[in-house]
VOPAGU-2260 file (C-alpha; in pm, 1 decimal, decimal comma):
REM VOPAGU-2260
SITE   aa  ch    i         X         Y         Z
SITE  UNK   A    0    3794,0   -3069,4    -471,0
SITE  UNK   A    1    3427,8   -2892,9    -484,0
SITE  UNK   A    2    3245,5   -2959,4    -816,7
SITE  UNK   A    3    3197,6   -2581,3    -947,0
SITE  UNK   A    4    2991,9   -2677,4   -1240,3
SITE  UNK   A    5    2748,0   -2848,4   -1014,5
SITE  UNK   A    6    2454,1   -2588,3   -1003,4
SITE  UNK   A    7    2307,9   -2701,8    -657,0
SITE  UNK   A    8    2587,5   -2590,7    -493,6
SITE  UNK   A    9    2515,1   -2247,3    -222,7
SITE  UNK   A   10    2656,1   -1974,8    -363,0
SITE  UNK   A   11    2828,9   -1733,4    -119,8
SITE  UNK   A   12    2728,8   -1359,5    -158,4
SITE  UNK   A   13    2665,9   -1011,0      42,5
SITE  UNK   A   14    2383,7    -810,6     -66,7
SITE  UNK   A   15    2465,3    -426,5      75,1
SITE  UNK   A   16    2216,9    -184,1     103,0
SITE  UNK   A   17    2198,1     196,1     217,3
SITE  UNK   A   18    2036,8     294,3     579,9
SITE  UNK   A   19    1717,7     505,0     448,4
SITE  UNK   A   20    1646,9     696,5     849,1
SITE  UNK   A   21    1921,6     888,7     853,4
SITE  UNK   A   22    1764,2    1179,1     720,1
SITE  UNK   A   23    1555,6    1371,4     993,7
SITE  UNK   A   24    1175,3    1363,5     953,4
SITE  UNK   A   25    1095,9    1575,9    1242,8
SITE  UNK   A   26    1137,5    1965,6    1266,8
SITE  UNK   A   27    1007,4    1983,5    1600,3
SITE  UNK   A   28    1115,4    1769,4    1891,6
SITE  UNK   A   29    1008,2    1426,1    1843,3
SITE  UNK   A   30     858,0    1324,7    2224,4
SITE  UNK   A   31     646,6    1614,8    2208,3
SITE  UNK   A   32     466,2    1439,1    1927,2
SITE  UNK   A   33     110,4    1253,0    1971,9
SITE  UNK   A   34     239,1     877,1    1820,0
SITE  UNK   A   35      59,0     506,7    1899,3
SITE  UNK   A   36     179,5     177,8    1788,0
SITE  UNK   A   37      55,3     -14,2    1500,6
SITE  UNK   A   38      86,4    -306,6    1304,5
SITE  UNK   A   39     134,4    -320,5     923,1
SITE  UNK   A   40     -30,7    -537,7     684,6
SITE  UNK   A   41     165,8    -794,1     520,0
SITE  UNK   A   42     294,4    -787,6     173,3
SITE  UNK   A   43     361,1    -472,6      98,5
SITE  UNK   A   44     738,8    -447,2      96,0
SITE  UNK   A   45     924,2    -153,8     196,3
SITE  UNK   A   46     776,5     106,7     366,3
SITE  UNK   A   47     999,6     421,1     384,2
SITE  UNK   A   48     985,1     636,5     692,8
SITE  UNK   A   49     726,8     960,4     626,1
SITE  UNK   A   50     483,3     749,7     427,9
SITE  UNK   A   51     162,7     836,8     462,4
SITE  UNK   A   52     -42,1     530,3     582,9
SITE  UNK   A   53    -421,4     435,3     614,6
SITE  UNK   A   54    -656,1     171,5     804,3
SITE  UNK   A   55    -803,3    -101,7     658,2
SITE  UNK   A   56   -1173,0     -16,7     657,7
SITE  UNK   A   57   -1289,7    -360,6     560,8
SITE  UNK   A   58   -1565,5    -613,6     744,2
SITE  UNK   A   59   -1337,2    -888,2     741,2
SITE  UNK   A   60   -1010,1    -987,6     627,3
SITE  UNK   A   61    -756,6    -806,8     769,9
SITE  UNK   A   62    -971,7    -522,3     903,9
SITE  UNK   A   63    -855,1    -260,4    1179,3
SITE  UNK   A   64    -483,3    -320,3    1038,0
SITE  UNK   A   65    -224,1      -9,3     868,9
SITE  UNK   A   66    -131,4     -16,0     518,0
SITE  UNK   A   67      -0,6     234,0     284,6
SITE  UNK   A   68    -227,3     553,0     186,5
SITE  UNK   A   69    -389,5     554,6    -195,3
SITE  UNK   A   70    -339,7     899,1    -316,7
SITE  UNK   A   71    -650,3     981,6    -485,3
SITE  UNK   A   72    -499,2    1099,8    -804,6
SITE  UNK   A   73    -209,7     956,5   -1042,7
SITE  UNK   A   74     -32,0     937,8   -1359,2
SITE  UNK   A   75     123,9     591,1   -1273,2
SITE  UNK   A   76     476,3     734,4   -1225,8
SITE  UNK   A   77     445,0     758,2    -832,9
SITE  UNK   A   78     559,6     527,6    -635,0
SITE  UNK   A   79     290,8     415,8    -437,0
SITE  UNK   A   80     244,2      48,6    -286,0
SITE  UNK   A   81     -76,0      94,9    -128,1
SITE  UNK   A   82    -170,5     -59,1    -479,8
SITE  UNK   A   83    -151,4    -396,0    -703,6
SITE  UNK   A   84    -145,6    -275,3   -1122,5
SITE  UNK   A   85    -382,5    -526,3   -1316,4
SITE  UNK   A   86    -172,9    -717,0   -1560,6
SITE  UNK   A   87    -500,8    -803,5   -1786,6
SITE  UNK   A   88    -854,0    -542,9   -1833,5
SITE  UNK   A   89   -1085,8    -637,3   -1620,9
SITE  UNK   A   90   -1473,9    -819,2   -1775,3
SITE  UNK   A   91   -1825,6    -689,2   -1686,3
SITE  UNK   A   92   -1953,7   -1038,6   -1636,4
SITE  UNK   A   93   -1696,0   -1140,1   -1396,2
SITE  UNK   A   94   -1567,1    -952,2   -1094,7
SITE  UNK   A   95   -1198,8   -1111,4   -1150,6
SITE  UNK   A   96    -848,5    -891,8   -1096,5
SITE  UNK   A   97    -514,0   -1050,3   -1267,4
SITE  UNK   A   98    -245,3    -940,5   -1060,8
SITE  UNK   A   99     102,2   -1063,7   -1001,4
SITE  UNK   A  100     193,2   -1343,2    -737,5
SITE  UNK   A  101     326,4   -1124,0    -507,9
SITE  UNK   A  102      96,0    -821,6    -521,5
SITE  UNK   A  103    -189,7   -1071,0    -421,3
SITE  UNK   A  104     -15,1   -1144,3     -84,3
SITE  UNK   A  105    -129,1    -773,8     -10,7
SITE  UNK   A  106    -463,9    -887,1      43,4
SITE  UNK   A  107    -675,9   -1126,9     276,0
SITE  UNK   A  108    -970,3   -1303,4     134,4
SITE  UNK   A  109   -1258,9   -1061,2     310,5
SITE  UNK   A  110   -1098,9    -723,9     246,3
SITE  UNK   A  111   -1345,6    -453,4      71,0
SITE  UNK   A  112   -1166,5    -452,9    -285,2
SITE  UNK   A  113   -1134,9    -130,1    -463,5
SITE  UNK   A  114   -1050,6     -99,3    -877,0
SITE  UNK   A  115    -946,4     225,0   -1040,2
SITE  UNK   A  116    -741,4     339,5   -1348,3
SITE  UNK   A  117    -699,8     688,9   -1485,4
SITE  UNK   A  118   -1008,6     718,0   -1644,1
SITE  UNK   A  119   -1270,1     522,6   -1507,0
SITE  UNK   A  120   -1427,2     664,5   -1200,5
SITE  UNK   A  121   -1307,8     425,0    -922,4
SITE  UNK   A  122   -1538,3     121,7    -787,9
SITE  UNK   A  123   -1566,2     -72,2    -461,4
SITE  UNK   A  124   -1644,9    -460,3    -601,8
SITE  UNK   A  125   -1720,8    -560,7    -251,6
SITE  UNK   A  126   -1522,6    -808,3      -2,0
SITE  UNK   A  127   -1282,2   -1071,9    -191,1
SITE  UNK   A  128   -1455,2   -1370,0    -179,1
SITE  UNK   A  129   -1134,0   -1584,1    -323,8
SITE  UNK   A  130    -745,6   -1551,8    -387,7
SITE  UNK   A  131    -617,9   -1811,7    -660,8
SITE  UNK   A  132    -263,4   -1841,5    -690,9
SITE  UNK   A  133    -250,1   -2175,5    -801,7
SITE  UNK   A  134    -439,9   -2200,4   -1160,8
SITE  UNK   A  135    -169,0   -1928,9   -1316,5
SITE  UNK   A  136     176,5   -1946,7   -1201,1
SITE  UNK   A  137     261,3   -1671,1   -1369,5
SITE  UNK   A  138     -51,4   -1452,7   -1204,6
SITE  UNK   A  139    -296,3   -1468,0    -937,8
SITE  UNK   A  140    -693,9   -1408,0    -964,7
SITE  UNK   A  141    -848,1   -1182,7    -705,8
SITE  UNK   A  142   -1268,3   -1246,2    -715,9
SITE  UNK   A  143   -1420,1    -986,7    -560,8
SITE  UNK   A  144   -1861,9    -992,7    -469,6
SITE  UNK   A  145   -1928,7    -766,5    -717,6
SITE  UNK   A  146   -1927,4    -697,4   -1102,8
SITE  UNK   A  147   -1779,0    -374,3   -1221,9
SITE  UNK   A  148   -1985,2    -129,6   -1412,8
SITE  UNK   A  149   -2015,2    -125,6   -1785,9
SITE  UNK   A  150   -1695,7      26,6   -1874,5
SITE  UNK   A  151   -1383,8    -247,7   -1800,6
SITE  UNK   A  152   -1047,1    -124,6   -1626,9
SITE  UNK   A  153    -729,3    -126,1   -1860,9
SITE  UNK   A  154    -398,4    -204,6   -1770,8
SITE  UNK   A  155    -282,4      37,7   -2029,0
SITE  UNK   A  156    -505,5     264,8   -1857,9
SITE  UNK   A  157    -264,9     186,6   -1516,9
SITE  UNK   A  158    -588,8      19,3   -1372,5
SITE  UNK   A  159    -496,6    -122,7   -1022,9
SITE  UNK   A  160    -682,4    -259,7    -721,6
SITE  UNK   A  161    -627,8    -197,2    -357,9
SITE  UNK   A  162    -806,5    -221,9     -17,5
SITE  UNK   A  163   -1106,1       3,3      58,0
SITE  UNK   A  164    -906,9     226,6     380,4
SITE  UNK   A  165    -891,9     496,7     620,9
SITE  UNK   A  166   -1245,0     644,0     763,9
SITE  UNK   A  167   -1516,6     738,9     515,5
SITE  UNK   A  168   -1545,1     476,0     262,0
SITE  UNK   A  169   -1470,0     730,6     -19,7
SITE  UNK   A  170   -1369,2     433,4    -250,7
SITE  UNK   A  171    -985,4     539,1    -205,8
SITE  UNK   A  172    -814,8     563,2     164,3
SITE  UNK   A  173    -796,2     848,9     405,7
SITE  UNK   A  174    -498,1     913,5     553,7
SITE  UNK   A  175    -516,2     853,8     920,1
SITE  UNK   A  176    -110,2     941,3    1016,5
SITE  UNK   A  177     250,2     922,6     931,0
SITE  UNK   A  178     524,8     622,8     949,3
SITE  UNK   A  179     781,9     762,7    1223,1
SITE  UNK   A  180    1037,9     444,1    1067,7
SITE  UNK   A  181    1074,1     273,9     789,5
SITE  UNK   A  182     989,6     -96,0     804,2
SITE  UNK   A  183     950,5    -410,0     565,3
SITE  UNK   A  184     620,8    -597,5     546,1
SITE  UNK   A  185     805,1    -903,9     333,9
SITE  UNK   A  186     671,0    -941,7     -31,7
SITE  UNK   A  187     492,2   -1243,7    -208,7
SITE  UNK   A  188     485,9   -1602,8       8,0
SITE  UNK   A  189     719,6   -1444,7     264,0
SITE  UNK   A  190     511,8   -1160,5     389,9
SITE  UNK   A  191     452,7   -1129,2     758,3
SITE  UNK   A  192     367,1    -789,8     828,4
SITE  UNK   A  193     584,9    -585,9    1072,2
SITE  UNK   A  194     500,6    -299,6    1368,8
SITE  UNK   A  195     557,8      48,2    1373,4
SITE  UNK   A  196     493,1     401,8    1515,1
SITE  UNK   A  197     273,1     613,7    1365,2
SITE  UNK   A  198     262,6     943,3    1417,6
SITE  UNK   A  199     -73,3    1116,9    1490,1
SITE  UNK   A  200     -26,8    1508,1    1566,4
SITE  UNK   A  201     145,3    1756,9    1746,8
SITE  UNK   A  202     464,3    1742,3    1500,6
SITE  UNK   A  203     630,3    1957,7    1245,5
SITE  UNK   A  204     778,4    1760,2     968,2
SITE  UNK   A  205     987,5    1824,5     662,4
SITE  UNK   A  206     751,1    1855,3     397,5
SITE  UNK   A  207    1031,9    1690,3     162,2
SITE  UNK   A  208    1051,1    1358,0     409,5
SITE  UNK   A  209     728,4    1292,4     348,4
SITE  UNK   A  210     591,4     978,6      90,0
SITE  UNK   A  211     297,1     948,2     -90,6
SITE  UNK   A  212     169,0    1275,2      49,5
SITE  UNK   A  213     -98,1    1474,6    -138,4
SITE  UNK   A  214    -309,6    1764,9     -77,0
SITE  UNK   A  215    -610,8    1540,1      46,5
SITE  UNK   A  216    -395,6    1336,2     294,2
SITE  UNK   A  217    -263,2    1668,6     423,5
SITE  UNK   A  218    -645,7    1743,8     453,7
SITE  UNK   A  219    -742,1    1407,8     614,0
SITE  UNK   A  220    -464,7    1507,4     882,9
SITE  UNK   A  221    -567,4    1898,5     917,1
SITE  UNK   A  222    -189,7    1969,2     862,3
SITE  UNK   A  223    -112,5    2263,8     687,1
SITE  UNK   A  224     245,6    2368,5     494,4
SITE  UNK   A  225     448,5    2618,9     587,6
SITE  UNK   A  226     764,1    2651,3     364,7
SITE  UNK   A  227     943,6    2336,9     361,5
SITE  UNK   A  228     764,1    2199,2     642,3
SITE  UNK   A  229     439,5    2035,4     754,1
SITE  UNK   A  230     249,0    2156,5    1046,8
SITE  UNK   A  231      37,3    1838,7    1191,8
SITE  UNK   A  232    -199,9    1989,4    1474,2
């Protein structure tokens, strides 16, 4: 007979889930739509379809790839994993970012590092330089190039880093098009990144399908709203 109490043991089990693409994103017909395929930067989990999503606009590290879009305002109530929340204030005298273990798999030692909270004005630190998740098991240091100004960023504050993106360098991301599917990037150790479709133009969506979408990534696409849906020229 097994040993139940014997903790090493495998323990059988189903994890269920619901499908999240049933819902339809597109108004108009879908092959009439201008759509290329990309490929998604690891680590940032779930992805639902209709998320707005923006290109890494770094030098180095994991430059050229997709990623989620970083609305450019917040209260910290959105859900929005373009980002990894500080879990200690940041230091004038060092350009060091506490995050958790798995939000630093969301970045690549040479990606342009951006810091921002809901009242500081937002700051690019420059490329990350180093990624140390063995010192702290419990967090992760992210050293950026560059010292932050004189005022520090506060995780009560919401202060959170993410990776300079889309096509200006306006120290947040541009939105450069819209996830057709939803996909999984894999989270912490595990992350491997994933390919999509994202769609470019020459669609009408349902406004309420979309994720993470805010008046400026409308603007960075030249859609427009017209009821309850989204007109993407």
């Amino acid at each position: 007979m097994p040993n139940f109490g014997n903790q090493s043991l495998d323990i059988p089990q189903i994890q269920r889930g619901v499908q999240t693409d049933y819902k339809r994103l597109y108004y108009s017909n879908p092959e009439a739509a201008l759509k290329v395929p990309i490929t998604l930067q690891a680590g940032y989990g779930h992805i639902p379809q209709g998320a707005a999503i923006s290109k890494n606009l770094s030098a180095g590290g994991n430059a050229g790839l997709l990623l989620p879009y970083n609305a450019t305002s917040f209260d910290g109530s959105e859900t929005s994993p373009g980002r990894a929340y500080l879990v200690a204030d940041t230091h004038a005298t060092t350009p060091d970012f506490y995050v958790s273990q798995d939000d630093s798999y969301k970045f690549k030692i040479g990606d342009d590092l951006i810091v921002n909270d809901d009242t500081t004005a937002a700051e690019n630190v420059g490329a990350i330089t180093a990624i140390d998740r063995d010192t702290d098991r419990t967090r992760a240091k992210i050293t950026a190039t560059t010292n932050i100004g004189g005022t520090a960023f506060t995780a009560a504050r919401k202060a959170h880093v993410f990776v300079e993106a889309g096509t200006s360098g306006n120290n947040y991301s541009d939105c450069v098009g819209i996830l057709e599917k939803a996909v999984h990037t894999g989270t912490g150790v595990r992350a491997a990144g994933a390919v999509a479709t994202l769609i470019l133009g020459n669609a009408v969506l349902y406004d309420g399908l979309l994720e993470n979408f805010d008046s400026a990534a409308k603007t960075d696409l030249s859609a427009s709203s017209f009821g309850q849906y989204v007109y993407m020229k």
